[in-house]
C-alpha positions as semicolon CSV with decimal commas, in nm:
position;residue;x (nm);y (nm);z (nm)
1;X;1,374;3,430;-5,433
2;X;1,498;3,183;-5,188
3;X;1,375;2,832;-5,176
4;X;1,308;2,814;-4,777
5;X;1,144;2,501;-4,815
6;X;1,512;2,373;-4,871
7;X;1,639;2,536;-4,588
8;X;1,411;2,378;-4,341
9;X;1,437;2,071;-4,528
10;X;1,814;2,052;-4,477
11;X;1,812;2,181;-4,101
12;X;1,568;1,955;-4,001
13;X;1,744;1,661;-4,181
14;X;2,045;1,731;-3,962
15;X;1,873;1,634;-3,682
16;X;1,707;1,320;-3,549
17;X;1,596;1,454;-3,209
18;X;1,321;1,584;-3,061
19;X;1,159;1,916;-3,227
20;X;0,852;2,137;-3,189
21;X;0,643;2,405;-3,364
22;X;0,572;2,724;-3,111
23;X;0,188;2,885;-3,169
24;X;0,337;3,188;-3,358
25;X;0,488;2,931;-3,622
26;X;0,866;2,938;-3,460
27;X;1,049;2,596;-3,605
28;X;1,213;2,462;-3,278
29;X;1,445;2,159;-3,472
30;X;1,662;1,940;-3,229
31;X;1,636;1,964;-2,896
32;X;2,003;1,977;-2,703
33;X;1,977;1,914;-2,362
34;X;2,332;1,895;-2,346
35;X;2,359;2,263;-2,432
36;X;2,026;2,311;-2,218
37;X;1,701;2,263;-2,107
38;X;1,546;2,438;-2,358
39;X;1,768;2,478;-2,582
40;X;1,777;2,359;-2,961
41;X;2,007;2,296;-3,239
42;X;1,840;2,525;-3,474
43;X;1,580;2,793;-3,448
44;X;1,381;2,937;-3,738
45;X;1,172;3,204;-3,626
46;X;0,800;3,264;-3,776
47;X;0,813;3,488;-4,045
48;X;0,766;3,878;-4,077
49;X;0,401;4,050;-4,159
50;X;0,417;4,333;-4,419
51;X;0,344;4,579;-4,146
52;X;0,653;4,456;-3,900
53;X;0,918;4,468;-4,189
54;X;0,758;4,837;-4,231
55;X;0,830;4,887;-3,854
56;X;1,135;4,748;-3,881
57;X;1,250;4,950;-4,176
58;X;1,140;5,276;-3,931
59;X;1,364;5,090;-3,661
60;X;1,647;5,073;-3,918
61;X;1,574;5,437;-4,094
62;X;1,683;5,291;-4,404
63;X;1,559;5,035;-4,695
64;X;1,646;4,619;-4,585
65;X;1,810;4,467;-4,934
66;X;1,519;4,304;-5,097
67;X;1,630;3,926;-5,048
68;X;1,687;3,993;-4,730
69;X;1,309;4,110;-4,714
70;X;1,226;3,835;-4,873
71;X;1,410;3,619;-4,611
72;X;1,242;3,775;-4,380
73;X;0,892;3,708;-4,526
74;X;0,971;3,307;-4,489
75;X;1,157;3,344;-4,142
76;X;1,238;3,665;-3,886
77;X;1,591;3,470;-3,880
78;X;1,752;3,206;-3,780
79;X;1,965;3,029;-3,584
80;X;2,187;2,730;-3,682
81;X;2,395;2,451;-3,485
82;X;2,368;2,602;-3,154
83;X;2,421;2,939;-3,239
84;X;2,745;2,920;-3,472
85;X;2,567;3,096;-3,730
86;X;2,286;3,369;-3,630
87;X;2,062;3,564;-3,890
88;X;1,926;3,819;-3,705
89;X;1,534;3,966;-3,778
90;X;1,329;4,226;-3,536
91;X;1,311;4,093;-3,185
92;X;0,974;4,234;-3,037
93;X;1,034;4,174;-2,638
94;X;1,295;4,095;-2,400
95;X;1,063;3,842;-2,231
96;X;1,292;3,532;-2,016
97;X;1,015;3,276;-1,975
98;X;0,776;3,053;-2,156
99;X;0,837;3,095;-2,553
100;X;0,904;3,453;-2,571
101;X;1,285;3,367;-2,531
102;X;1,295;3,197;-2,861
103;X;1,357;3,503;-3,095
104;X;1,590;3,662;-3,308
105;X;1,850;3,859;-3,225
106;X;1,754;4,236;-3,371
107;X;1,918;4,383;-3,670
108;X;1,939;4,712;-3,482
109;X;2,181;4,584;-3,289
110;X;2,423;4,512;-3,593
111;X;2,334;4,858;-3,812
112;X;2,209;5,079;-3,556
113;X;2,345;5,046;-3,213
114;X;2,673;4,854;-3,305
115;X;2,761;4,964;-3,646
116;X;3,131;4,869;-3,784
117;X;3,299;5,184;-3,846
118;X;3,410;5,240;-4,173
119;X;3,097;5,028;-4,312
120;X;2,948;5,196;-4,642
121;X;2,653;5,319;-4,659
122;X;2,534;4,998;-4,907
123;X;2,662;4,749;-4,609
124;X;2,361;4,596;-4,471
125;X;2,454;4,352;-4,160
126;X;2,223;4,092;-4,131
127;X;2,430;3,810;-3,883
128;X;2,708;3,662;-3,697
129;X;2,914;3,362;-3,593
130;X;2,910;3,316;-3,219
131;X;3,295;3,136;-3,224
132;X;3,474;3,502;-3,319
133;X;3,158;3,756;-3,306
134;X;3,256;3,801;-3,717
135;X;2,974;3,953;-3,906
136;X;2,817;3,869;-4,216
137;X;2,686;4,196;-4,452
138;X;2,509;4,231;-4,795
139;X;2,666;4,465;-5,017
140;X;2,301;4,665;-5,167
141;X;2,499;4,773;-5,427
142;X;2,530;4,400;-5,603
143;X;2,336;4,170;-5,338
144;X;2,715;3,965;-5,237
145;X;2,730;3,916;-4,878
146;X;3,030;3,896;-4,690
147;X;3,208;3,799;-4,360
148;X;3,386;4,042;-4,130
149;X;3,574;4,101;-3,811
150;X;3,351;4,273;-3,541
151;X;3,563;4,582;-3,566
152;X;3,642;4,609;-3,940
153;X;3,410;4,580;-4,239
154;X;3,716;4,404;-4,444
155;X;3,596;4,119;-4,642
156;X;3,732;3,764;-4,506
157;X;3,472;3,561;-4,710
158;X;3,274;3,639;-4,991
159;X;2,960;3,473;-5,123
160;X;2,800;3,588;-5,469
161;X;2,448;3,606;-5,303
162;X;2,292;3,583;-5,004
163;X;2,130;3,197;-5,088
164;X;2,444;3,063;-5,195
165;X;2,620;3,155;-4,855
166;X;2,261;3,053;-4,659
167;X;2,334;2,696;-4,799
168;X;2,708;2,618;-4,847
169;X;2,725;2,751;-4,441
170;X;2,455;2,520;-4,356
171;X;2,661;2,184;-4,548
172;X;3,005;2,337;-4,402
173;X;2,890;2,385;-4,034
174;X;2,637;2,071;-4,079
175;X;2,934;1,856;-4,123
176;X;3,098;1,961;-3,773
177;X;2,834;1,803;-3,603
178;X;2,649;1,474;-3,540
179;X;2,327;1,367;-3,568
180;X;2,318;1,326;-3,172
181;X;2,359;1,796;-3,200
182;X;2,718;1,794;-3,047
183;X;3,021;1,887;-3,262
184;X;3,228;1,604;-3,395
185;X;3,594;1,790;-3,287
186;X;3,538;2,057;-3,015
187;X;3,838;2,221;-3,163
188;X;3,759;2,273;-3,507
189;X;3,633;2,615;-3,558
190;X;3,246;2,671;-3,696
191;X;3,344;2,972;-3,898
192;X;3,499;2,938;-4,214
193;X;3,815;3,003;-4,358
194;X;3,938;3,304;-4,477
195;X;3,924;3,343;-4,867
């Protein structure tokens, strides 16, 4: 199981600016006006009932990996430094004002809509880096997760499980920015090196 009180203990000890908590339980940590008005460094959507991950295993037609359900039971993703890294959960409108536009981005989109071709059937994509549009997938066969191109499920990273990629990404990309939510060199990338 993952310990997600660490997670939103180290996001929101990235930050030192302004941060809210929407009704439905949405973590809104460091607010960048310099990216917007409404925008914020990191996003960690309320989590999923029982009966949406059943919906969104309908949505899906096919099982979620269960520490990705489990994920999902402490947050319906996430979003980290503005964006670089997205883990994506079921979006339930398309809504552009008030606080329905802080949601997820929806895992249909990654396994249903635009699958990678070639993917196996045990690749599971759950997110994506906003600098390149690479993708990161669990393997359900033995729970690793891995990074890919957007049009080719070759490994570029690999992770043993899905928490030890959650929190080496957050130190790695952490480190690229400042406690003020802008990166330190605009030029470095925020994915990581291939491995």
């Amino acid at each position: 199981m993952i310990q997600f009180g660490r997670v939103v203990s180290e996001l929101g000890n990235s930050v030192s600016l302004e941060s809210r908590t929407l009704e439905n339980g949405t973590l809104l940590l460091g607010k960048v006006p310099h990216v917007g008005t409404k925008a914020y460094l990191h996003k960690i959507y309320a989590p999923l009932s029982n009966e949406s991950l059943s919906d969104l295993r309908k949505i899906l037609n096919r099982e979620i990996p269960l520490v990705y359900c489990d994920f999902l039971h402490h947050a319906n993703g996430l979003s980290i430094f503005s964006d670089s890294l997205a883990l994506y959960g079921m979006r339930f409108n398309n809504k552009r004002d008030g606080d329905d536009i802080y949601q997820p981005y929806h895992l249909d989109i990654l396994n249903v809509k635009e699958p990678i071709k070639g993917s196996g059937e045990s690749c599971f994509y759950i997110g994506s880096y906003s600098a390149d549009g690479s993708r990161l997938y669990i393997d359900g066969e033995n729970g690793s997760v891995f990074r890919c191109s957007r049009n080719s499920p070759t490994p570029l990273n690999r992770w043993e499980t899905f928490e030890e990629m959650l929190f080496k990404e957050i130190a790695r990309i952490g480190a690229l920015f400042g406690a003020d939510g802008k990166k330190v060199n605009p030029l470095v990338p925020t994915t990581p090196n291939e491995s």
